[in-house]
N, C-alpha and C positions, 0 to 999 in steps of 0.2 A: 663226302664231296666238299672240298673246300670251300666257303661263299665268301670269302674275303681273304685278301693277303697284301701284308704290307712286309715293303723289303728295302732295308739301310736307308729310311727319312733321315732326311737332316735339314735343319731350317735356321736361319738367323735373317736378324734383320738389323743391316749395316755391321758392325763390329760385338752386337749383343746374340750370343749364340743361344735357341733356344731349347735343341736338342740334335742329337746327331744316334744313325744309326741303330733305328726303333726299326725292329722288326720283328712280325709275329704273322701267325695264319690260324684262323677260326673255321673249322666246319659249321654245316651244318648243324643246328642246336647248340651250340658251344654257346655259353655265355659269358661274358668276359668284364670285371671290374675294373677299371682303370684310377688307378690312388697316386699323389703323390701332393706335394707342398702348394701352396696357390699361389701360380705365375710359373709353374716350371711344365705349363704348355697342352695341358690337358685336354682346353676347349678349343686350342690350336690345331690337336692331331685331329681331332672332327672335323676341323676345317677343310683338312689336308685330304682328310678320306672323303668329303663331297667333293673337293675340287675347287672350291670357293678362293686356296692358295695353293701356291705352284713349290713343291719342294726346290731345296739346292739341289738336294740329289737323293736317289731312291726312287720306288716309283708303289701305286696302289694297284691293286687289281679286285676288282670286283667281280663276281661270276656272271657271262651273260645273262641276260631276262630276270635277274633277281630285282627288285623293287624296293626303293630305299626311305626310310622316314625317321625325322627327327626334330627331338624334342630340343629347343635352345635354352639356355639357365635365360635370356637375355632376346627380347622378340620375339617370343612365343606367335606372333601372326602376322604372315606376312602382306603389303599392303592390298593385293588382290581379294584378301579374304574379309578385309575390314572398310572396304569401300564405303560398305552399306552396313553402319553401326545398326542401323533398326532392326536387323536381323536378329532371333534370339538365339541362347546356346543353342537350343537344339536345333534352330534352322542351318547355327553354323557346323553344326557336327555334320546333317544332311550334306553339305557341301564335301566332304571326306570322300563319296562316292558319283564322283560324274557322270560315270559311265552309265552307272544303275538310274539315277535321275534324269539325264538324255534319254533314256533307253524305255523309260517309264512316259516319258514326254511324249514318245517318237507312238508306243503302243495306243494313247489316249487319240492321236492323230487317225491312228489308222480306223481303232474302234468308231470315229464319226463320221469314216468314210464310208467304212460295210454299213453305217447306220443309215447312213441319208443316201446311197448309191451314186454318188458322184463321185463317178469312176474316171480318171485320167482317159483323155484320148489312146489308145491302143493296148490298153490294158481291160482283161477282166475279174469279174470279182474272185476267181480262183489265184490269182497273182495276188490279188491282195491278201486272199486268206492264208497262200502258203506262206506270204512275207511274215505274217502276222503273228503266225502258227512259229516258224523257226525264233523269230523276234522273243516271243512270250517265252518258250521253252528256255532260251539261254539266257532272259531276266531270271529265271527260277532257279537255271542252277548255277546260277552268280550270287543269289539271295538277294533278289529284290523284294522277295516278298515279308523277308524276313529284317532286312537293314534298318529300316526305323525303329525298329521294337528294341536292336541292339545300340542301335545311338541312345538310346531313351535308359534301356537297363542301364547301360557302361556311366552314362552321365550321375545315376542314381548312386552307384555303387562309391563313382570319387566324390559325393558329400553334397550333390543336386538334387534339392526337393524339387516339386512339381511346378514353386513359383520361381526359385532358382533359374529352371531348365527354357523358363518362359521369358526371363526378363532381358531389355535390350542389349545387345552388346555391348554398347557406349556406356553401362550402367555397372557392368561388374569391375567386381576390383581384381588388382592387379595379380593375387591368390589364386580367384578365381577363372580369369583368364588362361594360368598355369595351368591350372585341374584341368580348364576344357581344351586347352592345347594336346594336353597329354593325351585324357581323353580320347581323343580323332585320331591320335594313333597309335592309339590301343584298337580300336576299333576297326582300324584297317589291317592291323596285322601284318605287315610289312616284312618280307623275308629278311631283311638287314636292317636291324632299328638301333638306333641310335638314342640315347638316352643322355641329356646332362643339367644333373643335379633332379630328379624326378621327384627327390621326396621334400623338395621345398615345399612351403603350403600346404601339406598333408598333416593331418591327426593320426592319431598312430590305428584308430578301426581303419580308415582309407587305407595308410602305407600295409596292415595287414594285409587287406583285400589284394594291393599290388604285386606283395610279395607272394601271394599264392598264384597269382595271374602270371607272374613273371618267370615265375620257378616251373612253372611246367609250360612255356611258351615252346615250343617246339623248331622252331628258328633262330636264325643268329640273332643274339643281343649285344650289343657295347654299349653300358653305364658307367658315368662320371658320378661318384657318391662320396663325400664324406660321414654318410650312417656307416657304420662298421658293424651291425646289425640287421640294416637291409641287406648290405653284401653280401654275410654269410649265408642269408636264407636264398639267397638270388644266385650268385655267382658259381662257373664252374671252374675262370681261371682268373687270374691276377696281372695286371700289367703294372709293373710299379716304375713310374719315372723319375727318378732320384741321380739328381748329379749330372744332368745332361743327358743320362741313359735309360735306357729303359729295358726291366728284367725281367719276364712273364714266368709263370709260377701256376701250378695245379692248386684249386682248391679255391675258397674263398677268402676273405681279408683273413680272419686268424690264421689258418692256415699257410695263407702267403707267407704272413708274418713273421711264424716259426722258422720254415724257411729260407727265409732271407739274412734272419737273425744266424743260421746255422752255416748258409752261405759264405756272410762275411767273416763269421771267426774260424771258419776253414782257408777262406782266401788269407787271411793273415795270419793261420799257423803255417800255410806254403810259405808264403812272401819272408816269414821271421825265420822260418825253416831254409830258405834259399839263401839266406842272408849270411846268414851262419855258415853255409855251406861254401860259398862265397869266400868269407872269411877265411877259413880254415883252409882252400885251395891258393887262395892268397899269402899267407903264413907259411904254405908249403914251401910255395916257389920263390917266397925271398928267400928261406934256408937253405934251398937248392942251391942258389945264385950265392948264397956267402961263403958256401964250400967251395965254390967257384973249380970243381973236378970237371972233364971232359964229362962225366956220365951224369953228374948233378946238373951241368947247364943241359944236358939231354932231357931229363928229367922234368926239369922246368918246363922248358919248350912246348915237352908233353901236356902237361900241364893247364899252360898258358891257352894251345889251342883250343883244350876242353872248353876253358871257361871261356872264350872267344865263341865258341858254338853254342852257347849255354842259351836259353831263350830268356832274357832276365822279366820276373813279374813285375806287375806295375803295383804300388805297394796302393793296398784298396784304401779308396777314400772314405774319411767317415758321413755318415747321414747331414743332412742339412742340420744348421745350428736350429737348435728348439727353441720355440719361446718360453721363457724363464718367467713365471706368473709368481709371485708369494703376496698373498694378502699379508696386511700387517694391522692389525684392532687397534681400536682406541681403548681405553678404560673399560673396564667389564664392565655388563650392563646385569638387569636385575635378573631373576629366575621368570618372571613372566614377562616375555618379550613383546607381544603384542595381544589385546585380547578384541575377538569380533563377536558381538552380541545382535542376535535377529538382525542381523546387516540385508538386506531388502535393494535390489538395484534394476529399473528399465527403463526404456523409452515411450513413451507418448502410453502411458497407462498400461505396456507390454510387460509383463516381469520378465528379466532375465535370468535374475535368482533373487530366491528368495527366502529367507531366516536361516541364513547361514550363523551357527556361534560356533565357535572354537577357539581356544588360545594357542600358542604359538611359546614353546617354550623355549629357554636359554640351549646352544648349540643343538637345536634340532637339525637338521637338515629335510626342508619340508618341499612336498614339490607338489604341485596342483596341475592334475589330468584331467582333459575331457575333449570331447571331440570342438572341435571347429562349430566355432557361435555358441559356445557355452558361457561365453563370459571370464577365461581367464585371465584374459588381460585386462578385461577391467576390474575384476577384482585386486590385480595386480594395482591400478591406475586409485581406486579405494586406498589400497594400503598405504600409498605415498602420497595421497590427498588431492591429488590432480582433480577427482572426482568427488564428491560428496553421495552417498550413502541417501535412497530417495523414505527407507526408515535403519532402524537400528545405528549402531555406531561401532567403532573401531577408534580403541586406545592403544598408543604404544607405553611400553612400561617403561618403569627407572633407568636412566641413564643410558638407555638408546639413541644413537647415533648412527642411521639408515644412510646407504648407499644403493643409486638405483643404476642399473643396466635396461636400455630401454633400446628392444630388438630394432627398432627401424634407427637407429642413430642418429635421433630427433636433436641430441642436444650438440651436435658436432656445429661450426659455423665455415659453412663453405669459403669463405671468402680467405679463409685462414691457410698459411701452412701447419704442416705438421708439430712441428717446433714451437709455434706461437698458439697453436692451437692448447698444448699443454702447457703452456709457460703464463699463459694469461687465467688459465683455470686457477697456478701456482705461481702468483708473479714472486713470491715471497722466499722460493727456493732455488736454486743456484743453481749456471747454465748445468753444470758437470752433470748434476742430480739427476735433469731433466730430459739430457743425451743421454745418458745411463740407461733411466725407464724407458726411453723409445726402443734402444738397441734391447733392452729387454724383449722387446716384443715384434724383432726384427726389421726396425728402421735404423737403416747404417745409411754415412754418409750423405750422400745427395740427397739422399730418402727423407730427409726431415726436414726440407725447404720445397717437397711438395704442394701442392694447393693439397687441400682436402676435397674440396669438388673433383678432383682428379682420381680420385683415388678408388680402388676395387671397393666391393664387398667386406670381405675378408680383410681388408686395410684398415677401413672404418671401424668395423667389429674390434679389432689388436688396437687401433686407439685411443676407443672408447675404453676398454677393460684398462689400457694404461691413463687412464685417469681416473678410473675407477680405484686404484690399486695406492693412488696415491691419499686418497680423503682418508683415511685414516678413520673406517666405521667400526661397530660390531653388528649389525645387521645388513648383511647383503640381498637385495632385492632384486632379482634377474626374471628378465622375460625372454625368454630364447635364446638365451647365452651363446647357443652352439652355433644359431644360423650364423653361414658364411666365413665359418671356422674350417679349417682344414683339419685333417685329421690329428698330426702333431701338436696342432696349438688345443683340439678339445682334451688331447690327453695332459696336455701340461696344465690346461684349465679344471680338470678331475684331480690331479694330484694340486694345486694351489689349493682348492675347494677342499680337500682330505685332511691337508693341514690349517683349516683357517679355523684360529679360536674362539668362533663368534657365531653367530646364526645366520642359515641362508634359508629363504623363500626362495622358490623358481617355477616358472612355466616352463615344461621343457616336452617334446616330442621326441628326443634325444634317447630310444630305450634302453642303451649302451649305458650313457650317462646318466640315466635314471638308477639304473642296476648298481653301480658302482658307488652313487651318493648315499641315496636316501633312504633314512631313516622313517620317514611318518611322509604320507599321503594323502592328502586331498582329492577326492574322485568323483570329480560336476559333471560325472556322464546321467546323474538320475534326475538334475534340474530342468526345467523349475521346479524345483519343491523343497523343503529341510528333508530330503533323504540322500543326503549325500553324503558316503563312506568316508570315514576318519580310520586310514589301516595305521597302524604301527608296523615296522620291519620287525620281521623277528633273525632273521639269516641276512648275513651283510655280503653284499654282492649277488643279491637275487630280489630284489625289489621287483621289477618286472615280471617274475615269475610269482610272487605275492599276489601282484596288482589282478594278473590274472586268473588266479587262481580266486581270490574274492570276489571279484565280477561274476563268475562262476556261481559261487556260494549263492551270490545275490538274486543269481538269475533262478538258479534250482528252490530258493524259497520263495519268491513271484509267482516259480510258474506250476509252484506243489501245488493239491488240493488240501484244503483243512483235514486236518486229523491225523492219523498215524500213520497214515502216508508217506507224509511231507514230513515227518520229526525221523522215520525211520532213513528215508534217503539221505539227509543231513548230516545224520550221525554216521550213516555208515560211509558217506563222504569227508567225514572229519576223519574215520577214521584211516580209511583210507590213506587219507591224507599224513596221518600221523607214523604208521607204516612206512611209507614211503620216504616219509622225510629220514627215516631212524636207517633204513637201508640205505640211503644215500651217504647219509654220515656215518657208516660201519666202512663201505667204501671208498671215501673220501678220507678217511685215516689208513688202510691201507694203502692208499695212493701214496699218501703224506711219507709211508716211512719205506716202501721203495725208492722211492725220488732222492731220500736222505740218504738209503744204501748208494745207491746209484753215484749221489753228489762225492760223497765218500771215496767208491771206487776212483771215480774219474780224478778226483785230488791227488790221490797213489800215485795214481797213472802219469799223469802230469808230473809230478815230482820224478818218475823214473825216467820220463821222456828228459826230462833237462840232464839228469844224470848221462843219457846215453850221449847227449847233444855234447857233454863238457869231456869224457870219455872219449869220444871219436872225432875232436878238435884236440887234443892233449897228447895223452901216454897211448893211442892206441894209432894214432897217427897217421906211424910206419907199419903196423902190425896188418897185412891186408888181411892176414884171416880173421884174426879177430872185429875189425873195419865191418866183413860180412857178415859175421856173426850177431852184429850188435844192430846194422842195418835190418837183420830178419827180424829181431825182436824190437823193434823200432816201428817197423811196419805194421805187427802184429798190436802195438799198442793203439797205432793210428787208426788201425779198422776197430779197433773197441772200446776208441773212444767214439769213433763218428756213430754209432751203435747208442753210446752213452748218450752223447749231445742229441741224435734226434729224439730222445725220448724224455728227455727232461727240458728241453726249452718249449 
């Protein structure tokens, strides 16, 4: 049964078009990702589908009696709910449920009436009992009995301990508020939920816990994500808004993405293919017309008409320009890049952590994990001096020159435009230089006599990295790189990061981007204490599946008994482990030299395909049998390459 449908949106505002012609329709359980560039309409079409904006034209349909909830990147509460800040999470989670709390109000009434016997004039105590009786029953099987217990777990589970759950509203911070926004509806379980940007503020045990929750949610979903990691685990389809349009796709982000990829170099072997064809119909019918016989101007004619009826394609447009990221080093720095000895850090006599040592060596790529209120940013805040160390100490080595990225875009100056914002960082480099780096990182034109108080998420993030890009360091210092990046700029931010010849430190929640960098891992999920995991990567582009897999380790010898127990299960987990990894790479080289055969073929292919193309514009012209002949084996190349292409992209 359908629970949503959307058919030919289209929206601008004045002369700035923001999309035209999005249409798709979810069942039941369908769960739906929505990807695309940031400003090309995403938290728009949300809009569109509560109702909040009126399209040009198209129209939504939502199925009656379905029940709608949603999470905003922006407002998470709206003001009836924050009246009354005294109120704690968990009173405002209670608030999720009116019905059951009226209804719990209304039974407490009744009980004092059968208690004390004042009875309404012309009623008897059997009216009250039956009201009472029907009342009670359908609190129970609405789950009134049960609703607190699940506002209490669900707050527990997104990262709410017991003082968390207790503390004023007016007291949590803006993270926070997220979590318990989300939280509430999760809790209610809404047939049509909307989602956007849900794993802001999340540690990657929460975004787990979500992702399991999400993935077997049994209703419709719509999520606005750039994790391409939560999508996979979450998503059933793909909506990608790219170019004004919008193209829905089976599967999750990677999956989209194959497909889209295999879409567009299909749509533009048609369009080069019609082009051609085009051409060659063209070429006919001048030489028809220069023979200029009764039967050649017939001939034409013929001709002329076809290509008159022809449906001409529109030649596909490429992707959005990407942002173009390349770190550039100063002077190489020593082999030990920074060293932390019994470093000790908390407040009011609280340790946060404590006796952390480790060194940090030349082009590691290190990244430091642990849940929400571990301390990684201020370890982070340690490394760059912001903070002093309450014992131990942190040196950086020879010839380091530290660049910092700091997630909340603290060092940006609102008052500034875009332009003058980087140019006063660099007064010393010239306009061209300084246009250049913006448009790097997709500020054109007007775009760079913005105010910066004006400016997205996602705006700030791209200009901060473009002045990041400009100091000239070999230590890179990041705390949340990815928040407020769209998907295109964190992948141009992974390949910049792939080739930077220097060392990077980062906090990241990013599992995608953890997978893809890092080398050596920092793991402060065991703090406070000096037991916190120092992994080294051994498989590059599985960091994540490392990370986890050590957790694991870690958990299995905590939670062994002494003795031969616990040495027996380890090993036979190591081995396991080593097993598995060797069958992985027996098949991961197979893979490798199909995919080679494959590339191979298709190269053939391709080559005979142009052969047939120059052949059936040429000498074969006139020849119609030959014409079919070479159209059948033409055909026959095109279905074995589209064969080819889905399996290798």
């Amino acid at each position: 049964m359908i629970a949503i449908s959307v058919n030919k949106l289209a929206l601008s505002f004045g002369t700035n078009e923001i999309f035209r012609d999005v249409s798709f329709a979810l069942n039941e359980g369908d769960r739906l990702g929505i990807i695309g560039v940031n400003g090309c309409g995403k938290s728009t079409l949300f809009k569109l589908i509560l109702g909040e904006l009126s399209a040009d034209e198209g129209n939504v349909f939502i199925s009656k009696d379905k029940s709608v909830g949603v999470l905003r990147q922006d407002g998470a509460f709206s003001t009836e709910i924050t009246n009354d800040e005294r109120l704690s999470a968990l009173e405002v989670m209670y608030l999720s449920f009116p019905e059951l709390i009226a209804a719990e109000q209304k039974l407490k009434r009744l009980e004092g009436i059968l208690a004390s016997g004042s009875f309404e004039s012309g009623r008897s105590e059997d009216s009250y009992v039956a009201e009472y009786t029907e009342l009670n029953d359908r609190f129970i099987r609405d789950g009134g009995l049960e609703f607190r217990g699940r506002c209490a777990s669900t707050l527990q589970k997104m990262g709410f301990d017991e003082s968390a759950m207790n503390l004023p509203f007016e007291l949590l911070s803006g993270g926070q508020r997220t979590r318990l926004a989300l939280s509430r509806e999760l809790c209610r379980e809404p047939d049509i939920l909307l989602l956007d940007e849900p794993t802001n503020h999340l540690d990657v045990e929460t975004m787990s816990w979500l992702e399991n929750f999400l993935a077997s949610y049994k209703k419709c979903l719509l999520v606005i994500s750039h994790d391409r990691y939560f999508l996979d685990r979450v998503t059933t389809k793909t909506l990608c808004i790219e170019n004004k349009r919008a193209a829905l796709y089976n599967g999750g982000y990677s999956a989209s993405m194959k497909q889209r990829e295999l879409d567009r170099e299909i749509a533009e072997r048609h369009y080069k293919n019609q082009q051609k064809e085009i051409a060659r119909q063209e070429a006919y019918i001048a030489q028809q017309r220069a023979w200029n016989r009764e039967r050649n101007i017939v001939a034409a004619e013929s001709r002329q008409k076809m290509l008159d009826k022809m449906v001409v394609l529109e030649r596909p447009k490429e992707a959005p320009r990407p942002v173009n990221i390349k770190f550039s080093s100063s002077t190489s720095s020593g082999n030990d890049v920074m060293t932390l000895k019994e470093v000790s850090f908390g407040y009011s006599a609280k340790p946060l952590f404590e006796g952390l040592s480790f060194q940090v060596k030349k082009n590691d790529r290190l990244f430091i994990v642990g849940p929400n209120g571990c301390g990684k940013s201020t370890l982070i805040k340690l490394m760059i001096g912001n903070l002093s160390p309450t014992s131990g100490y942190i040196e950086l080595g020879y010839n380091v020159n530290a660049g910092y990225y700091d997630q909340e875009n603290q060092n940006l100056t609102p008052t500034n435009t875009v332009l003058d914002e980087l140019w006063n960082a660099y007064p010393t480099l010239p306009e061209l230089k300084i246009r250049n780096t913006l448009a790097m990182f997709r500020f054109f034109g007007d775009d760079v006599f913005k105010s910066v108080a004006m400016l997205s998420g996602g705006e700030r993030a791209r200009l901060t990295l473009a002045k990041l890009i400009l100091s000239e360091m070999n230590l890179l210092i990041l705390d949340e790189p990815t928040n407020h990046l769209d998907i295109d700029s964190r992948e141009a931010l992974e390949t910049a990061l792939s080739g930077f010849d220097g060392t990077v430190i980062t906090v990241s929640h990013d599992r995608y981007f953890l997978s893809k960098l890092a080398t050596r891992i920092i793991d402060m999920t065991a703090v406070p204490s000096s037991s916190y995991a120092d992994i080294h990567i051994t498989r590059a582009g599985e960091a994540y599946d490392e990370l986890c897999r050590d957790r694991e380790r870690r958990e299995n010898l905590s939670g062994a008994d002494a003795g031969v127990a616990g040495t027996v299960r380890v090993e036979s987990s190591a081995k396991e482990s080593y097993l598995r990894g060797k069958q992985e790479a027996a098949e991961e080289r197979k893979r490798k030299k199909r995919l080679e055969r494959l590339q191979a073929e298709a190269k053939e292919l391709e080559a005979e395909l142009d052969k047939i193309d120059a052949e059936m514009m040429g000498d074969a012209a006139t020849d119609y049998l030959r014409v079919a002949e070479l159209d059948r084996r033409k055909t026959e190349i095109e279905d074995r390459l589209l064969e080819i292409y889905e399996e290798i992209v």
